[in-house]
C-alpha positions in Angstrom: 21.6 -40.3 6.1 20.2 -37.0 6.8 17.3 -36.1 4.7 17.0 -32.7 2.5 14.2 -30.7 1.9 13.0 -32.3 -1.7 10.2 -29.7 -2.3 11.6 -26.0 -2.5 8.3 -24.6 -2.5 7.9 -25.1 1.1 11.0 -22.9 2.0 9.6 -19.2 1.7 11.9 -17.3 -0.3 14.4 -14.0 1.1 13.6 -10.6 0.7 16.1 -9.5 -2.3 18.2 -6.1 -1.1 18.6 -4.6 -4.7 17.5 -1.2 -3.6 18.9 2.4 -5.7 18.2 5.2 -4.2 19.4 7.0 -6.7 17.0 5.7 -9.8 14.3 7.0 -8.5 11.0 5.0 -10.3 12.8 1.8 -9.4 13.4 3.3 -5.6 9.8 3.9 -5.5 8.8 0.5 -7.2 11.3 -1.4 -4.4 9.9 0.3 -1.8 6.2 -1.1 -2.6 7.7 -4.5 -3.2 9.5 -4.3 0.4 5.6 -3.7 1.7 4.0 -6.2 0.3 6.7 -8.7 0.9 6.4 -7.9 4.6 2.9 -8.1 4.6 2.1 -11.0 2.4 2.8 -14.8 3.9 2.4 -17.1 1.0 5.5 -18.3 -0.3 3.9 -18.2 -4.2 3.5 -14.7 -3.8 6.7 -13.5 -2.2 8.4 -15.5 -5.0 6.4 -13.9 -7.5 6.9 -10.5 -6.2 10.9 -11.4 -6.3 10.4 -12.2 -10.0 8.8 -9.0 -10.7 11.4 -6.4 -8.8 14.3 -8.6 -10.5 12.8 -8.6 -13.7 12.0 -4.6 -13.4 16.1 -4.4 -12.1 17.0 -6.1 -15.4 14.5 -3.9 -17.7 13.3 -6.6 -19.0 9.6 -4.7 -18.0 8.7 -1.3 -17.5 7.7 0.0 -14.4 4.1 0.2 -15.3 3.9 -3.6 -15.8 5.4 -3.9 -12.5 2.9 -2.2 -11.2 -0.1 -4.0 -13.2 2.0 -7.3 -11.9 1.7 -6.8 -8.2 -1.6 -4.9 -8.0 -3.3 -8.5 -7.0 -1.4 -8.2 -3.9 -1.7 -4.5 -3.3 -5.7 -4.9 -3.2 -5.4 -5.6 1.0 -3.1 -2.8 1.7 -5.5 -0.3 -0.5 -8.5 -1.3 1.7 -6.8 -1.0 4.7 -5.6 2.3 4.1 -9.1 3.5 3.3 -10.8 2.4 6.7 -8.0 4.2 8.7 -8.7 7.4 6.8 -10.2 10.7 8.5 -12.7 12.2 6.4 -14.0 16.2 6.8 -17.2 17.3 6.1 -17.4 20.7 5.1 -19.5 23.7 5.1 -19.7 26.9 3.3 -19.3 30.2 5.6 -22.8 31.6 4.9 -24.3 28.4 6.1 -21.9 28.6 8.7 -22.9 31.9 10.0 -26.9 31.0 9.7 -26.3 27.9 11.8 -24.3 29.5 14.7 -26.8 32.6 14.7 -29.9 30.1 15.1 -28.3 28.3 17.9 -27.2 31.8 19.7 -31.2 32.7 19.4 -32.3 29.6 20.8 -29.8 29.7 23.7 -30.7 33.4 24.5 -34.3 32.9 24.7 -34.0 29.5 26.8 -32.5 31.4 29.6 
């Protein structure tokens, strides 16, 4: 006798490929869900993030309570975003002009 796999919450669930491209709140919803299901590893979560997309594909919720639904597991992906962004400081013109003329003074009467 061979034996089966009793327990089917060890056996992490597929990637559903229910993508339509042309509905284009539920293109954008899938497209989050295929990011997170890449990124995430716990089988609990990839199966709750299949519930959600299929249950947004049936319209038995709207796409708002998708979002509210997987916004638990889009917490790491917003904090790694932030880290890798560039921020700019800027300056007005004026203060610009004031800055660059103090530091030609200084230059031409270190000379």
């Amino acid at each position: 006798m061979t034996e089966q796999p009793t327990n089917n919450q060890e056996q992490t669930p597929e990637k559903l490929q229910i993508d339509e491209p042309s509905n284009f709140q539920f293109h954008a919803a899938y497209l989050v869900y295929t990011d997170l299901f890449d990124g995430i590893s716990s089988a609990d979560a990839k199966r709750n993030l299949n519930l959600n997309i299929q249950d947004l594909k049936e319209d038995k919720i709207s796409p708002e309570e998708f979002y509210r639904n997987v916004a638990q597991y889009r917490g790491d992906v917003r904090s790694e975003q932030r880290r890798n962004r560039l921020t700019v400081q800027t300056q007005r013109k004026r203060d610009w002009r004031m800055k660059s003329q103090k530091q030609d003074r200084i230059r031409r009467h270190k000379k």
